[in-house]
C-alpha positions in Angstrom: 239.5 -40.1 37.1 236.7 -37.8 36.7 237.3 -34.1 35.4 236.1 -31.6 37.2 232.8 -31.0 35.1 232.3 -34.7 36.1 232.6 -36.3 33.1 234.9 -39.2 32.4 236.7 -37.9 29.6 240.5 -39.1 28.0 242.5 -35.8 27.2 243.8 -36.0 24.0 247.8 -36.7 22.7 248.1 -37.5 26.7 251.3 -38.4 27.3 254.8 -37.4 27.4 258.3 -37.7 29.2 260.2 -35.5 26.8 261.1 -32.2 24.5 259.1 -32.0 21.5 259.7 -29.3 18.9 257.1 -28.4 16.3 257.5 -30.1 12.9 255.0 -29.7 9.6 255.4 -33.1 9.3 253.3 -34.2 12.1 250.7 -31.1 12.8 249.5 -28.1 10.8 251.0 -25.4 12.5 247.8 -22.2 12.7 248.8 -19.1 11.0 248.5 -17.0 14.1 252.0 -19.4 16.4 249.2 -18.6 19.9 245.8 -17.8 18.6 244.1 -16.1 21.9 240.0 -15.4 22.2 239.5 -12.8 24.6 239.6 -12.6 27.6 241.6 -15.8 27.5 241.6 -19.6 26.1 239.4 -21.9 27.3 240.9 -25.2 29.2 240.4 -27.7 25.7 242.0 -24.9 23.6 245.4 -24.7 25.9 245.9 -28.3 25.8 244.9 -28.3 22.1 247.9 -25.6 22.1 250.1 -27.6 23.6 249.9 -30.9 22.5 249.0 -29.8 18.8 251.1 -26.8 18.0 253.6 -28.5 20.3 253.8 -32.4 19.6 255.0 -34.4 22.3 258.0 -37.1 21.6 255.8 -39.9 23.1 253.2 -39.0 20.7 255.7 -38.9 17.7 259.0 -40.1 18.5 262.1 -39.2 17.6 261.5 -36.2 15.4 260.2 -34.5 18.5 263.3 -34.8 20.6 265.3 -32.1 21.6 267.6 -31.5 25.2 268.9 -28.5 25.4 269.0 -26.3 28.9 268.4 -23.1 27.2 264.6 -22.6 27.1 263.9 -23.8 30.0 266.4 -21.5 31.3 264.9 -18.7 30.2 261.8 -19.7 30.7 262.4 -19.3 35.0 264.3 -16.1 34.7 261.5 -14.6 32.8 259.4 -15.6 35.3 261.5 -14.8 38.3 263.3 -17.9 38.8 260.4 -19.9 41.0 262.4 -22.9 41.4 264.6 -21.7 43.9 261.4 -20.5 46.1 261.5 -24.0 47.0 263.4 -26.6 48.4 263.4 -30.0 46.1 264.2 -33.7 46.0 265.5 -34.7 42.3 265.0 -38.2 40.9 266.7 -40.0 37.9 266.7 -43.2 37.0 265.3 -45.7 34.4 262.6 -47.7 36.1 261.5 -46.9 39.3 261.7 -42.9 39.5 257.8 -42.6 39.6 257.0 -44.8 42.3 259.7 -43.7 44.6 258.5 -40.1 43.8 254.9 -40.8 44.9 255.8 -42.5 47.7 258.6 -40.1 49.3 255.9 -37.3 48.8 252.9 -40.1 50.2 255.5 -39.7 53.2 256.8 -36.2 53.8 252.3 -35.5 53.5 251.9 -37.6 56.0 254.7 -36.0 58.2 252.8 -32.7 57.9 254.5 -31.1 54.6 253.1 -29.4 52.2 254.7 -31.4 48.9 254.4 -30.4 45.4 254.8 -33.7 43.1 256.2 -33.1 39.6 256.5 -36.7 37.6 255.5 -37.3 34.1 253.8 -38.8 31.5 250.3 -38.4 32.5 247.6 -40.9 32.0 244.0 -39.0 31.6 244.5 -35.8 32.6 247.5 -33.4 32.0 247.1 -32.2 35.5 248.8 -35.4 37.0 252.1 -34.2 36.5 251.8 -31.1 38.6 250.3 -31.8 42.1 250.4 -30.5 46.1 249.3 -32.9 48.2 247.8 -35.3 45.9 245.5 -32.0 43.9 245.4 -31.4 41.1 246.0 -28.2 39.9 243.2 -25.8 38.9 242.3 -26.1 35.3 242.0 -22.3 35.3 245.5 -21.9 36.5 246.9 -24.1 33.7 244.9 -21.5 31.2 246.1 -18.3 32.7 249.5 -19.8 33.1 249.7 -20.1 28.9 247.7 -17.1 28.2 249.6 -15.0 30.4 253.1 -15.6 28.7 251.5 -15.6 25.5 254.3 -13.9 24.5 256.9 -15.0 25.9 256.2 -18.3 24.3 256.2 -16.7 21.0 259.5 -15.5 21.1 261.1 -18.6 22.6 259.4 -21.5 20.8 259.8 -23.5 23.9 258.4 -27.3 23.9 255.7 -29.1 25.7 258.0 -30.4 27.8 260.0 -26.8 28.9 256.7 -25.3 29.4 254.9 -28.1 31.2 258.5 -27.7 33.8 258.2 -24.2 34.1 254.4 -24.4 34.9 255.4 -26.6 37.7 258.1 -24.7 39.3 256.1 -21.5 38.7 252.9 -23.2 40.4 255.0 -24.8 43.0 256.2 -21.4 44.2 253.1 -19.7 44.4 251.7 -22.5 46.4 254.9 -22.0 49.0 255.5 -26.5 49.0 257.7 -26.6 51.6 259.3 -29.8 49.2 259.3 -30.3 45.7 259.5 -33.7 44.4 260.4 -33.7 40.9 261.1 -36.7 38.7 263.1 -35.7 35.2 261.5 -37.2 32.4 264.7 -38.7 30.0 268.1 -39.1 31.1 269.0 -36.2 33.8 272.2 -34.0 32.7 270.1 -32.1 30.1 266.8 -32.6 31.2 264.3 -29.5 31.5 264.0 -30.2 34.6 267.9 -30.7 35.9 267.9 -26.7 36.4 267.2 -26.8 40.2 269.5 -27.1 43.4 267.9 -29.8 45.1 268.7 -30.8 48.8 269.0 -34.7 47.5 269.4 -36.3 44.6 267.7 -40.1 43.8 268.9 -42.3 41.0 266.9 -45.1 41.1 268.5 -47.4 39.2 270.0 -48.0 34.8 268.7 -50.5 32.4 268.6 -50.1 28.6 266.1 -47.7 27.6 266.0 -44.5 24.5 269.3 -45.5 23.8 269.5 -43.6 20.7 269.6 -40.3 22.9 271.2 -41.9 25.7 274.0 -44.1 24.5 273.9 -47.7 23.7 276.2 -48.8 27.1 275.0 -49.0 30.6 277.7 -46.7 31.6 277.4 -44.3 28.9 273.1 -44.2 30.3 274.6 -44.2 33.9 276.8 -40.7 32.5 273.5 -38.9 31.8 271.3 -40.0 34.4 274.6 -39.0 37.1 274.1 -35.4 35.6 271.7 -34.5 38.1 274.4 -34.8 40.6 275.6 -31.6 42.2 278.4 -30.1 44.0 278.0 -31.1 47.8 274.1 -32.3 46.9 273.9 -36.2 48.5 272.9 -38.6 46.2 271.3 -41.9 47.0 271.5 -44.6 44.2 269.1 -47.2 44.5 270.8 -50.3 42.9 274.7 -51.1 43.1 275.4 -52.4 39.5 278.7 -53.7 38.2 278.5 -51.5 35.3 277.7 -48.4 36.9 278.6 -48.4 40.3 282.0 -46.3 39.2 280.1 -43.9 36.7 278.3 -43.1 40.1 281.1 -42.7 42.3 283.2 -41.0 40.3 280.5 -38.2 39.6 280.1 -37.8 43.2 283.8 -37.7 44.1 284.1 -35.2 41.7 281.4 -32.5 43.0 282.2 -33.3 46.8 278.3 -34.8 46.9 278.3 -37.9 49.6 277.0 -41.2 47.9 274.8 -43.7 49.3 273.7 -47.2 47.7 270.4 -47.7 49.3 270.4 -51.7 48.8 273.8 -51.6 50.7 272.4 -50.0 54.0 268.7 -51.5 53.8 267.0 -55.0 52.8 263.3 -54.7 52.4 261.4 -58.5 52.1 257.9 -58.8 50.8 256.5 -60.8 53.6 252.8 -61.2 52.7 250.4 -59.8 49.7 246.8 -58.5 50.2 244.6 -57.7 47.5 246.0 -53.7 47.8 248.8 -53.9 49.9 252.2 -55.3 50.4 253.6 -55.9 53.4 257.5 -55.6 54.0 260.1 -56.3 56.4 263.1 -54.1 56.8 266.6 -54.4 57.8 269.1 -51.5 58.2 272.3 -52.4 58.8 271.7 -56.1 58.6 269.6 -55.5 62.1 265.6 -55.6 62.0 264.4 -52.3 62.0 260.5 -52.3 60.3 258.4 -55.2 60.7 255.1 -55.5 58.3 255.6 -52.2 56.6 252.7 -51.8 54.6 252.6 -50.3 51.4 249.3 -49.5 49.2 250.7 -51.6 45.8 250.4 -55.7 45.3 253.7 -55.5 43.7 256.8 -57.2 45.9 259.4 -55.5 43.0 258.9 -52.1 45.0 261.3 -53.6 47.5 264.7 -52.1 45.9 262.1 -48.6 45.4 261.2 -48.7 49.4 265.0 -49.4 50.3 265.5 -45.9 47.8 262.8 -44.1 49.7 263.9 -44.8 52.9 267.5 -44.4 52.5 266.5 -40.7 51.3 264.2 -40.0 54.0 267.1 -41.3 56.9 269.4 -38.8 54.9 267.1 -35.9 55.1 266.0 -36.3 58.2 269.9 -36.8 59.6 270.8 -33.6 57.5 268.0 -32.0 59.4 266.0 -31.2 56.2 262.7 -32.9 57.6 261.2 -34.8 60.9 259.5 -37.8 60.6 258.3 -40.8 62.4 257.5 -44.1 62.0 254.0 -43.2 62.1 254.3 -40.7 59.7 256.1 -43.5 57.4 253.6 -46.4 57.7 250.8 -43.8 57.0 252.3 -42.5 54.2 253.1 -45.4 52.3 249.7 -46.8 53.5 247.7 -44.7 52.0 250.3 -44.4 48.9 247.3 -44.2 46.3 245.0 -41.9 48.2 247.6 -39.0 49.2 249.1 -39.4 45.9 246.8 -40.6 43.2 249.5 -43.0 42.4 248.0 -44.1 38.8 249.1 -46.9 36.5 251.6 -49.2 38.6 250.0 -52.3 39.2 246.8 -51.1 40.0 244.2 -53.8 40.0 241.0 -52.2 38.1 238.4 -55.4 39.0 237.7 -58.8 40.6 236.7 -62.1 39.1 238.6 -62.4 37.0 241.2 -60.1 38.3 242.2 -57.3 36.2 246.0 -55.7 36.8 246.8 -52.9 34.1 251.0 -51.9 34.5 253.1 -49.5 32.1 256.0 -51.0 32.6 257.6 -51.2 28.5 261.2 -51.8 28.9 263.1 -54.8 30.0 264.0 -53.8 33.6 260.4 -53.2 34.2 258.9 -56.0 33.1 261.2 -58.2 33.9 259.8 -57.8 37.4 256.4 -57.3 36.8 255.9 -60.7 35.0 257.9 -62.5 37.1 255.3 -61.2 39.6 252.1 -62.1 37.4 253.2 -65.6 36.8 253.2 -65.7 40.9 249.5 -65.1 40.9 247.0 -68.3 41.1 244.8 -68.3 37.9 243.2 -70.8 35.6 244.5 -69.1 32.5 246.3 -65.5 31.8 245.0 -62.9 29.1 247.2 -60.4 28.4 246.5 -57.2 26.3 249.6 -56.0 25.2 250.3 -53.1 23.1 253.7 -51.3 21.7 255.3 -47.7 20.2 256.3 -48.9 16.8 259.9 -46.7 17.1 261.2 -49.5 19.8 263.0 -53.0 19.0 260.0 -54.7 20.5 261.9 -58.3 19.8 263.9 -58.4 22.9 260.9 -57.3 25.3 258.6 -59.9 23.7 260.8 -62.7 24.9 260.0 -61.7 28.4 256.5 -62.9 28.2 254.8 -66.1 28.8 254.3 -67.9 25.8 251.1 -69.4 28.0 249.3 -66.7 28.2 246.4 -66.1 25.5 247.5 -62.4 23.9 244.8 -59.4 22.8 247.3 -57.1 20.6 245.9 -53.7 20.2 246.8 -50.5 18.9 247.8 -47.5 21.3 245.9 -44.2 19.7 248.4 -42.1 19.5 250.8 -42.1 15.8 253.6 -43.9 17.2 251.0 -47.0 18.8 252.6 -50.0 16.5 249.8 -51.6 14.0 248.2 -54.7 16.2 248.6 -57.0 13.1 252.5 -56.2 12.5 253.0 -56.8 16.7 251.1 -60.4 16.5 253.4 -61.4 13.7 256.3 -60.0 16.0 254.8 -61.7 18.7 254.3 -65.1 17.3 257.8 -65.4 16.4 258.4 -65.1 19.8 256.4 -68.2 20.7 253.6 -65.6 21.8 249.5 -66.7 20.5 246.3 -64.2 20.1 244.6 -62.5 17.7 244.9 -58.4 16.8 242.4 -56.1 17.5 241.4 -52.8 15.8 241.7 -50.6 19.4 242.6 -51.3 23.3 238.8 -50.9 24.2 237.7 -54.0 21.9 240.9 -56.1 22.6 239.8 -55.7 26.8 236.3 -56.4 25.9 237.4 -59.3 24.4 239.4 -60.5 27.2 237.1 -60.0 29.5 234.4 -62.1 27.3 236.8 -65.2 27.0 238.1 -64.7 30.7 236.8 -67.1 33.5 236.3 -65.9 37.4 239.4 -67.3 38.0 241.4 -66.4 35.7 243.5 -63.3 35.3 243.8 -60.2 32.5 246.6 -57.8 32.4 246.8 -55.0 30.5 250.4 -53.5 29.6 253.4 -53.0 26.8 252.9 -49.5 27.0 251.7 -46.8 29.1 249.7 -45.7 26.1 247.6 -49.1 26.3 247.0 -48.5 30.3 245.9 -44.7 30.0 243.1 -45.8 27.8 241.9 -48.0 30.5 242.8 -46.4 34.1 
């Protein structure tokens, strides 16, 4: 992605799902807490502000975290409450939320909306997690945003995270989206971003992930993620799980809001794989309804994340919250990437040898994903794998193919877990490859050893794939 000088250029401390606070121990705070230069701080210097002065959890872990409602709170009234100037979709979940966010706003665009697209982390550019119909915010707009409540900022100490949200509603509401689509970043009940009233809330689906802030049980994960349920809001959960499925229904039966298990109403198939597409058939009600859906992504595990998007979509549209057609739906999720800028999911990135990069990191994700890769004909599989070093990476390892020849790198951010210590994890796993000093020379390295016919995939982290998307 180029930036709007034109110059290919990787934004700094890049990315983050959560709410970091400042701490001496990871950044020099400046003497002056939001040192301005007249008339106002260039583009670099605000994100310098933001992700120094303000270190993001993904960045440094668990020092950073913090949920708590209150800043973000009083972040909107101060600026006149923007997110209800807009009506919203809210999705939860632990795998799965960003793709069915992109692609229910892909859909509602192609229906003629005007959709603002709130997901996070970001890969290259901070401006990803605020969109309207695919574009990017203006850089200038993030600067004035910042400099303008200067103050503001001062007084309430509020974190990347609680500022990034209010940027978005604030930015959302000037630009009159007739929906919102925002995906929280962890858990749901006390997320920054669980202050709205949507008209539908999403949970796509629980598997173990940040359980240290979350809770160490499916259910207890379920309980958070079920906070963004609200009194008389629908909710449509994308996976029926023993575990869960009465954290779920209980929630709802409690706040009046009428549930929906989207892989209980709709089957969606992966029929047949092209090179950028993947093409679906789809029952509802056990009857045929779409034939060769086509969806821009190679990746048959977004089947239980299309039965999710168009679960929501029926509801909305039999609620009388939006219009759309078929037409409107195969265009949408045909030109997923394009109307979106859908970054980082199975994107393929070159050809002979084939080159996938995914950010799936935690077991439900990958499970998926590599089950997928090992589908794909190839002489031999490179992988370039990289890890946070806060994260029990012993369980995940087992998940890979002990066949595969493995380029362990370092993420660049503090948390990126030494190369050398995650080959020695790795080989007592059953996993083989040498450690390199950075993600650049590890691919480089792949790519020199890799054969036309072979295959290199590039994952473990979403760290490892925004230094290469």
């Amino acid at each position: 992605m180029k930036s709007e000088g034109g110059s290919r250029k990787v934004e700094k401390n890049a990315t983050s799902h959560f709410h970091p606070q400042p701490s001496p121990l990871n950044f020099p705070l400046p003497t002056s807490h939001f040192p301005l230069s007249p008339p106002h701080m260039s583009y670099q210097a605000t994100l310098d502000y933001l992700f120094q002065q303000l270190p993001m959890f993904q960045r440094i872990g668990p020092a950073a975290f913090k949920k708590d409602l209150t800043n973000t709170i009083a972040l909107c009234e101060a600026l006149g409450n923007p997110q209800r100037k807009f009506k919203s979709i809210h999705i939860a979940g632990t795998n799965g939320k960003g793709s069915t966010a992109h692609m229910l706003a892909a859909v509602l665009q192609a229906a003629g909306y005007k959709v603002g697209l709130y997901t996070s982390p970001h890969y290259k550019d901070f401006r990803e997690r605020i969109k309207v119909n695919g574009q990017l915010m203006k850089k200038s707009k993030v600067v004035d945003f910042v400099d303008q409540h200067a103050s503001l900022f001062t007084s309430l100490s509020p974190s990347f995270f609680e500022i990034t949200v209010a940027l978005a509603f604030d930015y959302f509401a000037e630009q009159a989206v007739d929906f919102a689509v925002i995906e929280t970043g962890l858990g749901g009940r006390l997320d920054s971003t669980n202050i709205i009233l949507p008209e539908l809330a999403i949970i796509t689906n629980i598997s173990f992930d940040h359980q240290q802030f979350l809770g160490d049980t499916l259910p207890l994960i379920a309980g958070e993620k079920a906070g963004i349920i609200k009194k008389g809001v629908p909710v449509v959960i994308g996976e029926t799980q023993a575990e869960t499925k009465q954290v779920f229904l209980d929630k709802a039966r409690n706040l009046d809001a009428p549930s929906y298990f989207a892989d209980q109403l709709l089957e969606a198939t992966a029929v047949q794989q092209q090179l950028s597409h993947t093409l679906y058939d789809v029952k509802k009600g056990g009857r045929p309804w779409l034939e060769k859906l086509a969806v821009e992504v190679r990746a048959d595990y977004q089947a239980k994340n299309i039965q999710t998007v168009l679960q929501s979509l029926l509801l909305l549209q039999a609620n009388g919250m939006v219009q759309w057609t078929a037409a409107n739906l195969r265009d949408g999720l045909g030109r997923l990437r394009s109307l979106t800028r859908f970054l980082g999911r199975w994107q393929i990135l070159g050809e002979a040898p084939l080159l996938i990069v995914d950010s799936a990191h935690n077991e439900g994700g990958l499970q998926p994903t590599l089950q997928q890769l090992l589908q794909l004909p190839f002489e031999q599989l490179h992988i370039v794998m990289g890890m946070v070093s806060d994260k029990d990476a012993t369980k995940v390892l087992t998940l890979y193919p002990p066949t595969a020849r493995y380029y362990f790198a370092k993420a660049d951010i503090p948390r990126g877990l030494d190369a050398n210590l995650l080959r020695d994890k790795a080989r007592e796993a059953g996993l083989h490859g040498r450690a390199y000093r950075s993600v650049r020379l590890a691919l480089r390295a792949a790519k020199r050893h890799a054969k036309p016919q072979d295959v290199i995939f590039v994952g473990g982290s979403i760290f490892v794939v925004a230094e290469v998307v």
